[in-house]
C-alpha positions, -999 to +999 in steps of 0.1 A: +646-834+293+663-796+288+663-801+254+630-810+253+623-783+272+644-761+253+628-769+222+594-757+232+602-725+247+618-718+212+585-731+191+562-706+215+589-677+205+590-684+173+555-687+171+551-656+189+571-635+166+556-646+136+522-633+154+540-602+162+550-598+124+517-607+110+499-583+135+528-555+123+520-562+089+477-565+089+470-534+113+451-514+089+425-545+088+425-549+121+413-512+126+389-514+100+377-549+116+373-529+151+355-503+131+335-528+121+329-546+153+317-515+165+289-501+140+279-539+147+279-534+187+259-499+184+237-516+161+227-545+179+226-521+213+197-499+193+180-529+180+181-540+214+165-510+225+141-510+199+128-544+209+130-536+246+101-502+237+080-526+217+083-550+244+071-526+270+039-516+245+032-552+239+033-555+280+013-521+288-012-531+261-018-568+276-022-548+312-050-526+295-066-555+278-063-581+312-078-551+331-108-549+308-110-579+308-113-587+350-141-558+347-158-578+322-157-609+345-164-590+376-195-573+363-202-611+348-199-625+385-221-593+400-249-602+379-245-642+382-241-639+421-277-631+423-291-658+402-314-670+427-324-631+441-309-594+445-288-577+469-306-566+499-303-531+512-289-522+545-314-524+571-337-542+552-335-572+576-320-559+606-327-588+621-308-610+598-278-631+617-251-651+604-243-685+627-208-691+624-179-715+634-158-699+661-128-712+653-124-705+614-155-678+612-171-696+584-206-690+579-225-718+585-263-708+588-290-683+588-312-672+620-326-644+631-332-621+665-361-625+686-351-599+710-317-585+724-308-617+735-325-651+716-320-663+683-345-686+662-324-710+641-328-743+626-322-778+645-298-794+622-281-761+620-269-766+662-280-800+671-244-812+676-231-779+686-219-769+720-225-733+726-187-724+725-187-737+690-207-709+678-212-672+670-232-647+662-227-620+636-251-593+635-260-555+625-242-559+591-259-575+554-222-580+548-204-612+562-163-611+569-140-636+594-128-609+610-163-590+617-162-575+653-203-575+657-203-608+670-220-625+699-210-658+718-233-680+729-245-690+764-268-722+753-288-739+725-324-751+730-328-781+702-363-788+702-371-822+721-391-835+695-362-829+665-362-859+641-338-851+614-344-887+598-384-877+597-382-853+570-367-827+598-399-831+619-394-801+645-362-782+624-363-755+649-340-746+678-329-710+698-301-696+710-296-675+747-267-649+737-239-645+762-248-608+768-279-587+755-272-568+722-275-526+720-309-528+695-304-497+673-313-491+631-298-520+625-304-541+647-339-553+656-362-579+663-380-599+640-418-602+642-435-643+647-468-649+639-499-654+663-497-695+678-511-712+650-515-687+621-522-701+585-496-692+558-525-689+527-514-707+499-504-686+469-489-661+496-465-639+484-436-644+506-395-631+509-362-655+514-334-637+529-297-655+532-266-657+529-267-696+511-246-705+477-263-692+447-267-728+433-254-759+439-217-763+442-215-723+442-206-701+468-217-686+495-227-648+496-210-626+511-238-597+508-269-608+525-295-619+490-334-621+491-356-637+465-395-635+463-413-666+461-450-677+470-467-700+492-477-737+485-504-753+500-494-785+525-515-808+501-499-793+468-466-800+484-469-832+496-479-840+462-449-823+442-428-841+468-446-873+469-446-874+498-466-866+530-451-838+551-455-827+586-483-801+589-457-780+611-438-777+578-443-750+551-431-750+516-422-721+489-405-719+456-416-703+419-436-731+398-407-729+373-381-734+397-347-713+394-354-696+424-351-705+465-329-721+489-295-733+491-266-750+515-261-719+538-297-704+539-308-732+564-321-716+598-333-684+579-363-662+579-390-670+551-412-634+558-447-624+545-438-600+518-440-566+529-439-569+565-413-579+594-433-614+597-412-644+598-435-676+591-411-695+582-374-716+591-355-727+560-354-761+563-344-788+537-346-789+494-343-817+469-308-810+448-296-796+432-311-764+442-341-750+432-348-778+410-382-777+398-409-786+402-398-790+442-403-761+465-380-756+496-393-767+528-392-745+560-400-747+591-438-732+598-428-708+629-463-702+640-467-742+650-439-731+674-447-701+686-460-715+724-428-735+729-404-702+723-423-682+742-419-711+771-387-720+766-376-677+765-396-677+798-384-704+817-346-693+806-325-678+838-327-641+829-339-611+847-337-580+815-364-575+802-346-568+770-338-603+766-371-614+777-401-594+755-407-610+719-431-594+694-456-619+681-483-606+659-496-571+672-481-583+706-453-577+729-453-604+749-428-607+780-420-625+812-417-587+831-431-558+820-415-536+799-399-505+814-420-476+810-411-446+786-410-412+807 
C-alpha cells in the first residue's frame, strides 16, 4: 500500500515538473496567446455593444411603430363604436339614466326621469328585481362602476298586466327613488305625451342608449343616439308577420343597420327635436338591426293614465317627486310651490 502510494505522489511530481519545464520553456507563446486572448475579449465586448445599440433601435423603433399602430386601432374602434348612431353631447338627454346591478355596477338597462323621484323603465328590465338589486346612475352621458351619481331604489311598479310571453304586452314598469334628486343642467325630466297621442307613421324620431353596437358587441360607455322614423302598427305587423299590440310602437331605417340592441331596453324613443318620449325600447328580431325588422317599443302615451295613478297613489308628500310634465302640462298630486 506505501508503495503504491509512493509511486503516485512521484508520477504527480514528475508530472508536475515536466509542466513546470514546458511552461519555462513556451512563455513567449503564452504571452502572445494572452495577447491574443485579449484583442479577442475587447473584440467580442465591442461587438457585444454594438449589437446591444442596434438592439435598442430595433426595440425603440417597434415602440414607435406599436404606438402608431394602437392609434390606428383606436381611431378604427372610435369610428366603429358608433355604427348604429353618434356620440351624444352632454346635456342632450339630461334625463337619460342607466339601471344597474348593485352589486357588480354593470349596466343593465336604459330608463329615463319623470320627475326628481320616478323612473319610466321597461318590464322585463325589473320584473324579477327587488328594489335593493338595483341603481340608478344619472346626470352623466358617461357610464363607470364606480360613478358616485347614483340612486337606490325604494320600489318597482311592474305593470299588472305585463306578459312577456305575449310579444311583451305591457313592457313598461317605474321606479320610486330612495330620496328625490337635486334637478339642475343636467339633470331633468323627460316630457310624456298627452293619454293616447298618435305617433304618425313616417315620424321622424331619436333612440338614445347605452346598448352594444351590434350583436355580440359591447356596450357603450358614452351615451349613443341614432335617428330613425316611425312605422305604422299595420306596416309592422306586416314586416313582423305578425299582429302586434296596438300599445306597441315600432321604428327602424327601411335598410336596416340602424336601432336597438341588448342594453338599450327600457330607453327613451323621443320625437325628434323635442324632449317627447313616445316611446319604451322594447324587443328586436337578431341579430340587431336586421332588416327589414324595426325595433319594437313600448307606445308611452297608451300608459300615460296608469303613471300618472300609480305616481299619485305612491306614499309621498314633495311635490318634487310628485309633478310629471305630460304634453304642455304639469300635472301633480299638490301644487307646485309658487315662485316669489
Amino acid at each position: 500500500m506505501r508503495e503504491k502510494l509512493m509511486v503516485a505522489t512521484r508520477g504527480q511530481t514528475h508530472r508536475a515538473t515536466s509542466r513546470a519545464k514546458s511552461t519555462h520553456k513556451t512563455g513567449g507563446c503564452d504571452l502572445v496567446q494572452q495577447k491574443d486572448i485579449k484583442w479577442q475579449h475587447t473584440q467580442r465586448t465591442t461587438n457585444e455593444t454594438q449589437n446591444n445599440m442596434w438592439r435598442g433601435l430595433l426595440i425603440l423603433l417597434c415602440c414607435c411603430c406599436c404606438c402608431c399602430l394602437t392609434s390606428c386601432l383606436e381611431d378604427q374602434l372610435q369610428d366603429s363604436k358608433i355604427v348604429n348612431g353618434t356620440v351624444a353631447a352632454k346635456g342632450e338627454f339630461p334625463y337619460a339614466v342607466s339601471l344597474r346591478r348593485s352589486k357588480s355596477g354593470h349596466h343593465s338597462c336604459g330608463g329615463t326621469l319623470l320627475n326628481a323621484g320616478w323612473v319610466l323603465t321597461a318590464a322585463h328590465c325589473v320584473r324579477s328585481a327587488n328594489p335593493q338589486d338595483v341603481n340608478v346612475q344619472y346626470g352623466s352621458n358617461i357610464i363607470a362602476r364606480n360613478a358616485t351619481q347614483l340612486a337606490t331604489v325604494q320600489a318597482i311598479f311592474v305593470h299588472p298586466g305585463y306578459e312577456p310571453q305575449n310579444k311583451h304586452f305591457n313592457d313598461i314598469a317605474l321606479l320610486q327613488l330612495q330620496q328625490p334628486l337635486i334637478l339642475d343642467a343636467l339633470v331633468q325630466p323627460v316630457r310624456l305625451p298627452s293619454a293616447e297621442q298618435m305617433t304618425l307613421a313616417n315620424s321622424s324620431v331619436v333612440l338614445a342608449g347605452w346598448g352594444l353596437n351590434a350583436t355580440g358587441g359591447v356596450v357603450q360607455h358614452q351615451l349613443m343616439k341614432v335617428q330613425l322614423q316611425a312605422f305604422s302598427d299595420q306596416d309592422c305587423s306586416n314586416l313582423h308577420q305578425v299582429q302586434l299590440h296596438a300599445t306597441q310602437l315600432c321604428a327602424g331605417v327601411p335598410e336596416g343597420g340602424k336601432g336597438q340592441c341588448s342594453g338599450d331596453s327600457g330607453g327613451p324613443l323621443l320625437l325628434a327635436g323635442s324632449d317627447t318620449q313616445v316611446g319604451i325600447v322594447s324587443w328586436s328580431i337578431k341579430p340587431c338591426t336586421r332588416p327589414p325588422y324595426p325595433g319594437v317599443f313600448t307606445e308611452v302615451s297608451a300608459y300615460v293614465d296608469w303613471i300618472v295613478a300609480t305616481v299619485a297613489t305612491a306614499p309621498n308628500n314633495d311635490p318634487a317627486t310628485s309633478q310629471l310634465w305630460i304634453g304642455e302640462l304639469i300635472v301633480a298630486r299638490v301644487p307646485p310651490p309658487l315662485v316669489a
